[in-house]
Backbone as a chain_set.jsonl record, in Angstrom:
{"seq": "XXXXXXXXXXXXXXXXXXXXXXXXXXXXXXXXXXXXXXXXXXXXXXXXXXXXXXXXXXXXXXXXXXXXXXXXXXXXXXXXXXXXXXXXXXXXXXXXXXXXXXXXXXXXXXXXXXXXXXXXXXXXXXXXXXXXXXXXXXXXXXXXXXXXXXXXXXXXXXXXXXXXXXXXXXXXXXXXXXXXXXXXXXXXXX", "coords": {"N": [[-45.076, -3.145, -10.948], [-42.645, -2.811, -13.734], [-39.674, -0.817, -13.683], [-38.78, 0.656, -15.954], [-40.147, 0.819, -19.207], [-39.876, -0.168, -21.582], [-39.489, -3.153, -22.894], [-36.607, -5.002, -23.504], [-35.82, -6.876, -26.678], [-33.994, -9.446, -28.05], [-32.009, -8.735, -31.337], [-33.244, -6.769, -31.851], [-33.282, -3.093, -32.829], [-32.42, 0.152, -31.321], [-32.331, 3.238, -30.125], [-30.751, 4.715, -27.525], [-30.067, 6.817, -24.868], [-29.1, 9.789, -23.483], [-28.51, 12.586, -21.145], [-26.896, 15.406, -19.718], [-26.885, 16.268, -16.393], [-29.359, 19.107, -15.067], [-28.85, 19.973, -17.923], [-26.486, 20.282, -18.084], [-22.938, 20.075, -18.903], [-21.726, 16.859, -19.349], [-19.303, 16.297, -20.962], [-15.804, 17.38, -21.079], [-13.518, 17.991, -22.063], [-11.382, 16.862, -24.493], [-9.799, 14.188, -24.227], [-12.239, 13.22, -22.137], [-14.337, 12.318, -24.306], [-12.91, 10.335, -25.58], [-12.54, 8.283, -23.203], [-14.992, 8.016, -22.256], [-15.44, 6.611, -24.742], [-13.772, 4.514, -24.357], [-15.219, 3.25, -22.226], [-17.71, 2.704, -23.129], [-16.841, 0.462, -25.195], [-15.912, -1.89, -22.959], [-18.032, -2.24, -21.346], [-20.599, -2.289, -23.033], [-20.89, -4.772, -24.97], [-19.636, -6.798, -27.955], [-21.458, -9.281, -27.47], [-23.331, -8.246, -26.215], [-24.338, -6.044, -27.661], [-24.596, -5.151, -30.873], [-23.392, -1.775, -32.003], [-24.587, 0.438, -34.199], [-24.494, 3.351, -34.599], [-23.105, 6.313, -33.363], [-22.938, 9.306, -31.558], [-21.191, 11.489, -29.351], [-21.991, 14.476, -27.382], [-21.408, 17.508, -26.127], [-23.367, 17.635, -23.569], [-24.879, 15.232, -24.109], [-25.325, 11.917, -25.152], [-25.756, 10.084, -27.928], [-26.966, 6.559, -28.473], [-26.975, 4.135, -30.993], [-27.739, 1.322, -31.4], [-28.053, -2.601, -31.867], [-29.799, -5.026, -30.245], [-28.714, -7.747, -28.967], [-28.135, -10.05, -27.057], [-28.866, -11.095, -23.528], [-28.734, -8.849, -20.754], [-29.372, -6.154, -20.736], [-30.073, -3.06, -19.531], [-27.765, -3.234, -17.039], [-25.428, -2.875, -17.935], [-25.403, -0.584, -18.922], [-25.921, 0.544, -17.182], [-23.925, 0.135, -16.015], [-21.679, 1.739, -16.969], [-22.662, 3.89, -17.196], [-22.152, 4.632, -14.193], [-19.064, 3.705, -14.078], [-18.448, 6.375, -15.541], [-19.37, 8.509, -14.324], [-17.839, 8.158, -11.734], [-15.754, 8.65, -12.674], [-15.197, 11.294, -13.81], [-15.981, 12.625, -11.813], [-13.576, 12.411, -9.982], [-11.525, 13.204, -11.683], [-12.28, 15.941, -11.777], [-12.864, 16.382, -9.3], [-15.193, 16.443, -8.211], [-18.605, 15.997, -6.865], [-21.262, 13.831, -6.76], [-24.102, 13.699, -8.87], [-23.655, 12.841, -12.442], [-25.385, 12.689, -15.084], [-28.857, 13.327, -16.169], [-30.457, 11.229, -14.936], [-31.332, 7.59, -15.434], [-30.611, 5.819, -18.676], [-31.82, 6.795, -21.443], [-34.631, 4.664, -23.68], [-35.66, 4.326, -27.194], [-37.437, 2.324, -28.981], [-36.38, 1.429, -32.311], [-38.406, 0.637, -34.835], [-38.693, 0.639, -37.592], [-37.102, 0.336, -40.659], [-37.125, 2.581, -42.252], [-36.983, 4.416, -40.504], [-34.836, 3.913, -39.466], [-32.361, 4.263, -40.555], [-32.646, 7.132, -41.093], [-33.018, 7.675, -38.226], [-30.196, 7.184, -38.043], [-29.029, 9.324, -39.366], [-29.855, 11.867, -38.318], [-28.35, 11.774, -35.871], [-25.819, 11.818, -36.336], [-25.545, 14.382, -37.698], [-26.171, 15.713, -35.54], [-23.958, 17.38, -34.388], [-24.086, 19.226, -36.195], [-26.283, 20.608, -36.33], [-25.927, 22.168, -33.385], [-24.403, 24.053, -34.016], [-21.144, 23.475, -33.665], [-20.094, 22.732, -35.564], [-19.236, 22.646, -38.922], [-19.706, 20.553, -40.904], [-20.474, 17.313, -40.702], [-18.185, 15.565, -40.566], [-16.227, 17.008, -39.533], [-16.516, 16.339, -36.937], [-15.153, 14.73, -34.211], [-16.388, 12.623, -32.488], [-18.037, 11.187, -33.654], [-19.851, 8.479, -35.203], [-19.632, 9.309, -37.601], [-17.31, 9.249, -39.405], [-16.815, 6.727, -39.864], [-18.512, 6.228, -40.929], [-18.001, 7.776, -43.466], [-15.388, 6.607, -44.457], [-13.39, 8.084, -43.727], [-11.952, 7.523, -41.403], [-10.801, 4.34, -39.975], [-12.365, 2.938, -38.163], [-13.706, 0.44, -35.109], [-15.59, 0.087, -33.497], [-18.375, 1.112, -34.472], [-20.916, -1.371, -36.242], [-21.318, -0.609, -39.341], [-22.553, -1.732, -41.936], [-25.443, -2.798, -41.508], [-26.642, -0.041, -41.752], [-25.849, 1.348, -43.924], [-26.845, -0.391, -46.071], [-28.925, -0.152, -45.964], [-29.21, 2.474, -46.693], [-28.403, 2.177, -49.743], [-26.1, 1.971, -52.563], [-22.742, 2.489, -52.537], [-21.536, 5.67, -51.231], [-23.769, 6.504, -51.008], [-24.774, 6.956, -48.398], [-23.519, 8.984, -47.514], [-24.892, 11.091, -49.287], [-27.26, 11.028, -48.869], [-27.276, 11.941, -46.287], [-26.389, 14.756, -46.792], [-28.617, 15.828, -48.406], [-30.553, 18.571, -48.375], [-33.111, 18.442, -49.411], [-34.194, 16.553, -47.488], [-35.675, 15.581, -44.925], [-35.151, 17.314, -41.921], [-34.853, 15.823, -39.237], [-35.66, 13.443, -37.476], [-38.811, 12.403, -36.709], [-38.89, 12.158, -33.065], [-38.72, 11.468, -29.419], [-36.479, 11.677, -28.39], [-35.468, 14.521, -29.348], [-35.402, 15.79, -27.683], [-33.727, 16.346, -26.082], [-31.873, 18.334, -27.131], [-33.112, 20.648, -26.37]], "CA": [[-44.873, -2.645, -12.297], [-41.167, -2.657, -13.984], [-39.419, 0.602, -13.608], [-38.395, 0.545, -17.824], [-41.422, 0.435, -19.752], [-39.69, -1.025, -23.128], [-38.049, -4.346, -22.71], [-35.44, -5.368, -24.84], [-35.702, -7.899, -27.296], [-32.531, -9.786, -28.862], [-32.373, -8.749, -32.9], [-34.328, -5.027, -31.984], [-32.736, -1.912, -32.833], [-32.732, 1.065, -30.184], [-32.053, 4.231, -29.643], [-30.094, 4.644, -25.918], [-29.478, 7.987, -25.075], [-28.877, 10.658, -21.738], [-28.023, 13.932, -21.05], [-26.477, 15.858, -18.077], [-27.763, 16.579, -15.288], [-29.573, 20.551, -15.742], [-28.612, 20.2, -18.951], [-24.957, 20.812, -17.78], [-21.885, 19.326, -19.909], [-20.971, 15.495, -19.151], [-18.087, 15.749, -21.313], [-15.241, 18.545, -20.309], [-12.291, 17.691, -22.762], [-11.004, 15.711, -25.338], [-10.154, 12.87, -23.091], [-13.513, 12.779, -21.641], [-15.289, 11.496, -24.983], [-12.102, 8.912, -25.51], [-12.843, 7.896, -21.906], [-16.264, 7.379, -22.386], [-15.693, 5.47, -25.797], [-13.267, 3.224, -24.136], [-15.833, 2.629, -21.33], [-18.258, 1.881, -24.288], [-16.235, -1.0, -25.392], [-15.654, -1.95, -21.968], [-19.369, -2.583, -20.767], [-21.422, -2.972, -24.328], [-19.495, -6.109, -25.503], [-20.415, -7.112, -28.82], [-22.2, -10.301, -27.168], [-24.747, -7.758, -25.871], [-24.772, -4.984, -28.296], [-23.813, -4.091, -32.073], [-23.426, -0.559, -32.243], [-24.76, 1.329, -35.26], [-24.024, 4.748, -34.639], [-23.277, 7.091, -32.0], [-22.889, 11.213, -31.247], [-21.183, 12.041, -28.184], [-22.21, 15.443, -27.658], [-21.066, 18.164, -24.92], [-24.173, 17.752, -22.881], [-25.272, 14.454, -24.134], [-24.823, 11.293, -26.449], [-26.232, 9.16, -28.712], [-25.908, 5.368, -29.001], [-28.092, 3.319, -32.056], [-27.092, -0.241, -31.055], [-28.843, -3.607, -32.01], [-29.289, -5.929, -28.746], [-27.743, -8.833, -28.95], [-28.655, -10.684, -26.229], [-28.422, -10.413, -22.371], [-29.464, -7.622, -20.312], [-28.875, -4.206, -21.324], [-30.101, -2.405, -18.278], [-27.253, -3.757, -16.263], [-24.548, -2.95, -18.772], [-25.572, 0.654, -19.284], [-25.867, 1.197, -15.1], [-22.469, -0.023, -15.701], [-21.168, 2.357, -18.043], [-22.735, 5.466, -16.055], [-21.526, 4.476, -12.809], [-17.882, 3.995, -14.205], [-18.658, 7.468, -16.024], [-19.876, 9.579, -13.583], [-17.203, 8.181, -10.854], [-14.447, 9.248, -13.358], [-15.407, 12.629, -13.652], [-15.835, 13.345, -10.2], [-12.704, 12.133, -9.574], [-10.955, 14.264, -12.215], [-12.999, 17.395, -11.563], [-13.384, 17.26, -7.839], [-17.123, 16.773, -8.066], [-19.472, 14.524, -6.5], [-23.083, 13.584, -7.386], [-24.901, 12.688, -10.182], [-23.386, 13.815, -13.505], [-26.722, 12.248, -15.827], [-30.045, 13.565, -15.217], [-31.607, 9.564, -14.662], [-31.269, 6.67, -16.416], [-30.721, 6.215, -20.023], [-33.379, 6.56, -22.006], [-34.396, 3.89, -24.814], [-36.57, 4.124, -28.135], [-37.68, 1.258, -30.356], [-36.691, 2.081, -33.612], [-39.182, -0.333, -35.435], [-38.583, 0.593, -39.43], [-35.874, 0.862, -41.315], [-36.389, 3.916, -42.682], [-36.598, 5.423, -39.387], [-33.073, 3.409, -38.582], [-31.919, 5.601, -41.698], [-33.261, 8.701, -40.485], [-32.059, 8.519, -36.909], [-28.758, 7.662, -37.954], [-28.565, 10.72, -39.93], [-29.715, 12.903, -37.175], [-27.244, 11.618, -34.875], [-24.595, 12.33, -37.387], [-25.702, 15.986, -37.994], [-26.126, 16.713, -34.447], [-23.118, 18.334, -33.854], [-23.368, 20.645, -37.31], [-26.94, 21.391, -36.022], [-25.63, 22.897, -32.562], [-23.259, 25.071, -34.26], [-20.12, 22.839, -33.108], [-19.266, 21.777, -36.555], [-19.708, 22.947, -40.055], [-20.029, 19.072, -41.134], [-20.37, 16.297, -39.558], [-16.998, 14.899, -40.813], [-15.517, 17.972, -38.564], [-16.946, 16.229, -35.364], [-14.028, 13.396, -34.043], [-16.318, 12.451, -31.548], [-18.976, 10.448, -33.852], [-18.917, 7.225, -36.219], [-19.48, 9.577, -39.046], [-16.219, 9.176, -39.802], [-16.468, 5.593, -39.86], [-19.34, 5.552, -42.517], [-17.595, 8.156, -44.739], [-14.497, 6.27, -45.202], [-12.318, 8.814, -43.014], [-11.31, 6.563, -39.892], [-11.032, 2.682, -39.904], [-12.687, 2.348, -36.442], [-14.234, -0.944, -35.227], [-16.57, 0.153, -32.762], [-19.64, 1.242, -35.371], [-20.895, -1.743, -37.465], [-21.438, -0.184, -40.008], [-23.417, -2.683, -42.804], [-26.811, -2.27, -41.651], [-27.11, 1.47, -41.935], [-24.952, 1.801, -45.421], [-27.218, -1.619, -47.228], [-30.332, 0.675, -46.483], [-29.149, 4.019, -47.839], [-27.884, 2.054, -51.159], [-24.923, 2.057, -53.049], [-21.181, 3.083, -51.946], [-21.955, 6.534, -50.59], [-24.943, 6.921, -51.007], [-25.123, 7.279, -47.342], [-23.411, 10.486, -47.608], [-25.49, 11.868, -50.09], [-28.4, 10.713, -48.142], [-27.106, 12.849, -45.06], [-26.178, 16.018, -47.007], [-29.681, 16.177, -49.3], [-31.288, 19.585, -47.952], [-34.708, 18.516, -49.598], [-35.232, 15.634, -46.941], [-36.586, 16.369, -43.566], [-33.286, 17.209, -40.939], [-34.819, 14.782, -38.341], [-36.924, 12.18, -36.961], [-40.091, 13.149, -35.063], [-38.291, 11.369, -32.115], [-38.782, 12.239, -28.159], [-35.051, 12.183, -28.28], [-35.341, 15.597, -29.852], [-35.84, 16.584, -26.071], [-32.321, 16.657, -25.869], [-31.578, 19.562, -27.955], [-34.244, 22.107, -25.839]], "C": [[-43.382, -2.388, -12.513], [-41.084, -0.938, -13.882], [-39.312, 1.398, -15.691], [-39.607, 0.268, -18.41], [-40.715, -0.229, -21.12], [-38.819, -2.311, -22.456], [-37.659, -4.847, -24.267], [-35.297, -6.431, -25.174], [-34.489, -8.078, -28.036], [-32.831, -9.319, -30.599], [-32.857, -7.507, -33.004], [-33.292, -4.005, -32.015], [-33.294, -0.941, -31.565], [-31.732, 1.732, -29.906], [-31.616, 4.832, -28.247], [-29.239, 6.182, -26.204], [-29.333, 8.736, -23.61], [-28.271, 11.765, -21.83], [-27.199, 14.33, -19.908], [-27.028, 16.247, -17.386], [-28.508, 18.196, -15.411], [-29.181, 20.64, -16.804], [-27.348, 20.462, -19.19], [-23.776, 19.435, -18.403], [-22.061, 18.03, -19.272], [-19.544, 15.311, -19.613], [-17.121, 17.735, -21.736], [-13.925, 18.755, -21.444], [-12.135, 16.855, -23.919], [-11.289, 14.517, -24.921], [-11.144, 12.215, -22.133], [-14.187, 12.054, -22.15], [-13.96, 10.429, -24.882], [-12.334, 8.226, -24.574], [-13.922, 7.135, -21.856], [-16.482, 6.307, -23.675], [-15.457, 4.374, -25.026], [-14.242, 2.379, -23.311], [-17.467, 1.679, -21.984], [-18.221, 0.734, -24.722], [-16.105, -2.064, -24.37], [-16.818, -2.493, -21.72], [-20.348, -3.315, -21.886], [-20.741, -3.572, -24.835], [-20.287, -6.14, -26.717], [-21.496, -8.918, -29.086], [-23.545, -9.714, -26.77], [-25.22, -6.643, -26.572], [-24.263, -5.126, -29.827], [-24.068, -2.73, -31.747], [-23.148, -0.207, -33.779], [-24.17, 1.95, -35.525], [-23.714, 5.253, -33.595], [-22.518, 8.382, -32.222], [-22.783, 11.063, -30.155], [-21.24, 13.595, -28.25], [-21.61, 16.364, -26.368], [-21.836, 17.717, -23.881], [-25.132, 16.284, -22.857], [-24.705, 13.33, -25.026], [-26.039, 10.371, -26.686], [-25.991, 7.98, -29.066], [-27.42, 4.549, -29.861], [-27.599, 1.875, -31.966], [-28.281, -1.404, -31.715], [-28.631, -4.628, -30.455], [-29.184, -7.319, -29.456], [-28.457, -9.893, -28.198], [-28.251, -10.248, -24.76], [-29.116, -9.783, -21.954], [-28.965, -6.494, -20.993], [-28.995, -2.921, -20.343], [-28.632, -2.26, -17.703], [-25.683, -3.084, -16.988], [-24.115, -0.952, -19.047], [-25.547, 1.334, -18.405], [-24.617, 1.014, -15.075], [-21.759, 0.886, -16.069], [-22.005, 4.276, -17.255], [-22.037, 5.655, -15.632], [-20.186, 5.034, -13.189], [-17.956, 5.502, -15.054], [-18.424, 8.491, -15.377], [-18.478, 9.801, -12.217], [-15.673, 8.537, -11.852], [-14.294, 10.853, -13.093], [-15.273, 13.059, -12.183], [-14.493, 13.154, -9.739], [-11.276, 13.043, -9.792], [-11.126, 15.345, -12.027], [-12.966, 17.259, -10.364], [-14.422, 17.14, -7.609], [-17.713, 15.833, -7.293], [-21.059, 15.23, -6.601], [-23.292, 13.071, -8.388], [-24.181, 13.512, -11.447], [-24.137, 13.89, -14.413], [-28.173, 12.724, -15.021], [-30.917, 12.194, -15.017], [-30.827, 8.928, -15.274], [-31.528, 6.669, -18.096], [-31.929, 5.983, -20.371], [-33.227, 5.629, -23.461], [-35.66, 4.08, -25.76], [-36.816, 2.467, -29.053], [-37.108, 1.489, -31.102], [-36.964, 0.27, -34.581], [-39.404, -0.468, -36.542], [-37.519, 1.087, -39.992], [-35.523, 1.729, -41.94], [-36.265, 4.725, -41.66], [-35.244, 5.162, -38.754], [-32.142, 4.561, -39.393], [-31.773, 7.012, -41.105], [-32.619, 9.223, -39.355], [-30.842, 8.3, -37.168], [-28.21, 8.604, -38.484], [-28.987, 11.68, -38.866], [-29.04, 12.578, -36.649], [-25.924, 12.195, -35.915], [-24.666, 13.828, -37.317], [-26.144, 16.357, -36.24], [-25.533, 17.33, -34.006], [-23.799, 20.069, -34.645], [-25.062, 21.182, -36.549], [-27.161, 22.464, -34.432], [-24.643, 23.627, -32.515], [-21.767, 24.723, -34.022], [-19.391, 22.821, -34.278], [-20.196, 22.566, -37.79], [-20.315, 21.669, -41.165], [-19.82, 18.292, -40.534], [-18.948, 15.446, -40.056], [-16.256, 15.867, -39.985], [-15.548, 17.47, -36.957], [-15.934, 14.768, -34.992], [-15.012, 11.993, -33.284], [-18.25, 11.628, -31.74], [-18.981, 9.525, -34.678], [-19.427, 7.864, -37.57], [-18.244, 9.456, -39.711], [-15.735, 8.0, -40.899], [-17.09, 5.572, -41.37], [-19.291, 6.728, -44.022], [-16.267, 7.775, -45.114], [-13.409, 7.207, -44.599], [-11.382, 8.039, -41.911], [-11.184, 5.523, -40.148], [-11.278, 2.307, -38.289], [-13.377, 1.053, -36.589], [-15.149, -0.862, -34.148], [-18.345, 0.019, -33.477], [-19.996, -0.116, -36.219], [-21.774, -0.795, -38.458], [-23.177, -0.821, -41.252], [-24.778, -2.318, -42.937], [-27.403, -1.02, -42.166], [-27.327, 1.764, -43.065], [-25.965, 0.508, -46.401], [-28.57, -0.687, -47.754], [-30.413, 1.781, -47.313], [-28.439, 3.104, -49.365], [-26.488, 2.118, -51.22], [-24.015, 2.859, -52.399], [-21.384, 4.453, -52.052], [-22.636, 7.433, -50.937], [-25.727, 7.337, -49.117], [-24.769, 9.093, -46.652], [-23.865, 11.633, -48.173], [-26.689, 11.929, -49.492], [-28.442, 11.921, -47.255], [-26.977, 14.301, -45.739], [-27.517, 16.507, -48.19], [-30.117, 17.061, -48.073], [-32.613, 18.944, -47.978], [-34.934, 17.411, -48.628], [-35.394, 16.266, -45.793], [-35.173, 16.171, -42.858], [-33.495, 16.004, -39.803], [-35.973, 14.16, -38.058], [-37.785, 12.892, -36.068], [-39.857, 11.931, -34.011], [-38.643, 12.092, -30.814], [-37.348, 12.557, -28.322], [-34.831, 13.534, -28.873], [-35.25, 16.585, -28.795], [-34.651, 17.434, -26.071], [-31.839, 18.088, -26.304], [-32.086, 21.033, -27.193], [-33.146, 22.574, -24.62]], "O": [[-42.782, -1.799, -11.614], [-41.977, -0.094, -13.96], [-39.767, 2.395, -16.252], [-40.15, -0.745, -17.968], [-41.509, -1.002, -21.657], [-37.815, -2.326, -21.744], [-38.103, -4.979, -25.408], [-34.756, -7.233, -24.414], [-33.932, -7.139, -28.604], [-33.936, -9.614, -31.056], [-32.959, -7.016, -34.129], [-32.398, -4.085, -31.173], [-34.332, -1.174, -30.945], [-30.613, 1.35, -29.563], [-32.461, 5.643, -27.865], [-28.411, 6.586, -27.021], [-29.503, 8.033, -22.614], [-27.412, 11.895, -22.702], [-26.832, 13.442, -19.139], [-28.048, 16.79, -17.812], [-27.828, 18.682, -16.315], [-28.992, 21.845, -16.972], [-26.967, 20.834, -20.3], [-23.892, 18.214, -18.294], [-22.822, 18.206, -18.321], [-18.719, 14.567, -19.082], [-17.537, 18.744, -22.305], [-13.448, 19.888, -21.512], [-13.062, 16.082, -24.16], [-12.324, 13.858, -25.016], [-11.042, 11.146, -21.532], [-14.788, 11.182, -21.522], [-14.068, 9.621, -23.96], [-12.417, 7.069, -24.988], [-13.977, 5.948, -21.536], [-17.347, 5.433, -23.72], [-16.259, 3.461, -24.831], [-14.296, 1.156, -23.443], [-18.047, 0.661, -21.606], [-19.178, -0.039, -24.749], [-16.174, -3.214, -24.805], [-16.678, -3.699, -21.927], [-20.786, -4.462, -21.804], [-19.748, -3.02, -25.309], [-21.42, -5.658, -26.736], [-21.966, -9.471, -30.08], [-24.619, -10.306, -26.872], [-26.325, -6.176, -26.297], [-23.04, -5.251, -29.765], [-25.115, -2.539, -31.128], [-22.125, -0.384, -34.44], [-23.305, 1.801, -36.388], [-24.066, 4.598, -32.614], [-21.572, 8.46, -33.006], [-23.734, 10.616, -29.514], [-20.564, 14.104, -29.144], [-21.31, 15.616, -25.438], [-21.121, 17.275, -22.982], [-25.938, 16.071, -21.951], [-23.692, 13.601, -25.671], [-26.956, 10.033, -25.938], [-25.053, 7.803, -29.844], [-28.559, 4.453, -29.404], [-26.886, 1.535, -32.91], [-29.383, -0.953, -32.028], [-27.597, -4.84, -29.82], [-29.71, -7.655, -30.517], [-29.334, -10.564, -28.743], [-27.494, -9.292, -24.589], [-30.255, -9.779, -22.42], [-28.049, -6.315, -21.796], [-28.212, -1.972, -20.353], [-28.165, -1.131, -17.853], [-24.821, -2.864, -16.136], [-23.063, -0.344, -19.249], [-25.258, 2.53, -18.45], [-23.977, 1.613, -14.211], [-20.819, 0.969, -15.278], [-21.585, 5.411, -17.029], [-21.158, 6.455, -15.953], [-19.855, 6.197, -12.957], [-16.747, 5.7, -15.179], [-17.541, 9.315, -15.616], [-18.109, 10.887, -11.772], [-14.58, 8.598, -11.289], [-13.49, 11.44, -12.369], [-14.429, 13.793, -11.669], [-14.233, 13.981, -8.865], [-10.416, 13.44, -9.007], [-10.113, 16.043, -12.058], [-13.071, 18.406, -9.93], [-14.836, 17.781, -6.643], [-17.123, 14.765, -7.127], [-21.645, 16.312, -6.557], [-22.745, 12.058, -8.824], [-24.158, 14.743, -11.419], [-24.058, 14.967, -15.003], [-28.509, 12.589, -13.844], [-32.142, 12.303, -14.959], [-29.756, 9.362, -15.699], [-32.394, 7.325, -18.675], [-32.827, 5.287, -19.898], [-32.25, 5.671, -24.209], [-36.749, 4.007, -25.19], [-35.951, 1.827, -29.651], [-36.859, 2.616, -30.674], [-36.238, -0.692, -34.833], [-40.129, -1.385, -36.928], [-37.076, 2.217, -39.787], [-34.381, 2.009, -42.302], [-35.537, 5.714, -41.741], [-34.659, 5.815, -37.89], [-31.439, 5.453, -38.918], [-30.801, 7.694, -40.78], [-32.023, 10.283, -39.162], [-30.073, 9.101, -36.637], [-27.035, 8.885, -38.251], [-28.052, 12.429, -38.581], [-28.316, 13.568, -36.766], [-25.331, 13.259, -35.738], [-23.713, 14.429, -36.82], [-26.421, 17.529, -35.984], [-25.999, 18.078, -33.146], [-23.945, 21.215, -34.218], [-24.996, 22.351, -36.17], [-28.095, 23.246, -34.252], [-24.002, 23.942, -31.512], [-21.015, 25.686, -34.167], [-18.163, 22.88, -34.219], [-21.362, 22.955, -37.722], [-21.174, 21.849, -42.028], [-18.936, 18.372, -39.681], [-18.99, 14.322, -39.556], [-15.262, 15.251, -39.602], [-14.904, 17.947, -36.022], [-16.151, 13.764, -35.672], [-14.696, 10.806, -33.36], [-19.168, 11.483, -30.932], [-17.875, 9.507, -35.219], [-19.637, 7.147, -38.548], [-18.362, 9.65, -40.921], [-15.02, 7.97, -41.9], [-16.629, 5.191, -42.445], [-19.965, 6.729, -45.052], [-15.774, 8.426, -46.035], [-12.32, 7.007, -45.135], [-10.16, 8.142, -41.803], [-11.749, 5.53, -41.241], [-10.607, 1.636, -37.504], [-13.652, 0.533, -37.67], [-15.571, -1.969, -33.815], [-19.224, -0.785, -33.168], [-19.241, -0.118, -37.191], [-22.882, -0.362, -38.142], [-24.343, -0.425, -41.267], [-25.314, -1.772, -43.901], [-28.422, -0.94, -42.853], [-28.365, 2.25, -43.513], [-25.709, 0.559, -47.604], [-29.082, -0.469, -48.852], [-31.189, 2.077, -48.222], [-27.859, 3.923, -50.077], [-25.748, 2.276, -50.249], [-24.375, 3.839, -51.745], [-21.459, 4.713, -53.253], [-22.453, 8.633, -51.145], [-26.819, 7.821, -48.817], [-25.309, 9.9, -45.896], [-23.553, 12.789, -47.888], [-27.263, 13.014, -49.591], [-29.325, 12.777, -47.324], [-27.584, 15.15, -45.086], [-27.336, 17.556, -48.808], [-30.114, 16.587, -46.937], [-33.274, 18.814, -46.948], [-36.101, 17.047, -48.769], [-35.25, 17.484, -45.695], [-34.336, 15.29, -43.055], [-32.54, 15.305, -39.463], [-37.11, 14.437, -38.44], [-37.611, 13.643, -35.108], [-40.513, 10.892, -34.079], [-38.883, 13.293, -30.927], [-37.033, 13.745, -28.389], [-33.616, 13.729, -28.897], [-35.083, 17.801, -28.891], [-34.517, 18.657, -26.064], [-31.412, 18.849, -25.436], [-31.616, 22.157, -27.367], [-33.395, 23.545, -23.904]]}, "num_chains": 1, "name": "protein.A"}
């Protein structure tokens, strides 16, 4: 029996996510999330991934990618590894800095692609970090309110579904809709 119960189809959206080990930080500094972007770019090429969205968080992150083609396993063991052996290196540490392997969702409707990319966005402001998610450096909200010109996030998909020119921001800051996806990834947060 495979160890991964979802396999990854080319063209499928998915939710790729991980925490720290006890629930204990992964990321220590500034230069920790830059670190981990660059290693982002570095491993998920855009031959094997688009990237949606993504929330790096103290204790965890968030990546909404489309696969591409390729493996993805292989890419993401890559992107630990060089992760985990950074840190230790900087800090002094050794062991595991992730509690396992990343974890992956389907996301199989487009309004739930909607949905989770607005929770990822608001996950900072909902762990008290941030008063808006345009306050957080260290997610591609930036990208899809017109603040940054990054090139990591595509963007397109997310912004065609929420409608018109920012309507994606209005989307994210409506009170009356629900704050998040009934997702396992909600684990994260406990």
């Amino acid at each position: 029996m495979p160890y991964r119960a979802i396999a990854f189809e080319a063209g499928n959206i998915y939710h790729l996510y991980n925490r720290g080990n006890n629930r204990q930080n992964i990321f220590f500094e500034r230069e920790n999330y830059l670190h981990f972007l660059r290693l982002v770019r570095q491993y998920l090429t855009p031959e094997t991934v688009e990237i949606l969205a993504y929330c790096l968080m103290p204790n965890h992150y968030h990546l909404l990618v489309q696969f591409q083609a390729g493996s993805l396993s292989e890419p993401m063991k890559a992107l630990s590894l060089a992760y985990t052996k950074g840190m230790n290196a900087r800090y002094h540490r050794v062991g595991s800095l992730f509690q396992g392997r990343f974890c992956s969702i389907l996301v199989d409707r487009e309004t739930y692609l909607v949905h989770l990319a607005r929770y990822i966005h608001l996950n900072p402001v909902k762990a008290g970090l941030v008063r808006h998610p345009k306050e957080w450096e260290f997610s591609s909200y930036q990208e899809y309110a017109g603040l940054r010109q990054g090139t990591l996030p595509k963007l397109e998909r997310v912004q065609m579904l929420a409608g018109a020119t920012g309507a994606y921001q209005m989307f994210l800051e409506d009170q009356s809709l629900p704050q998040e996806p009934s997702v396992r990834s909600l684990m994260l947060d406990e």
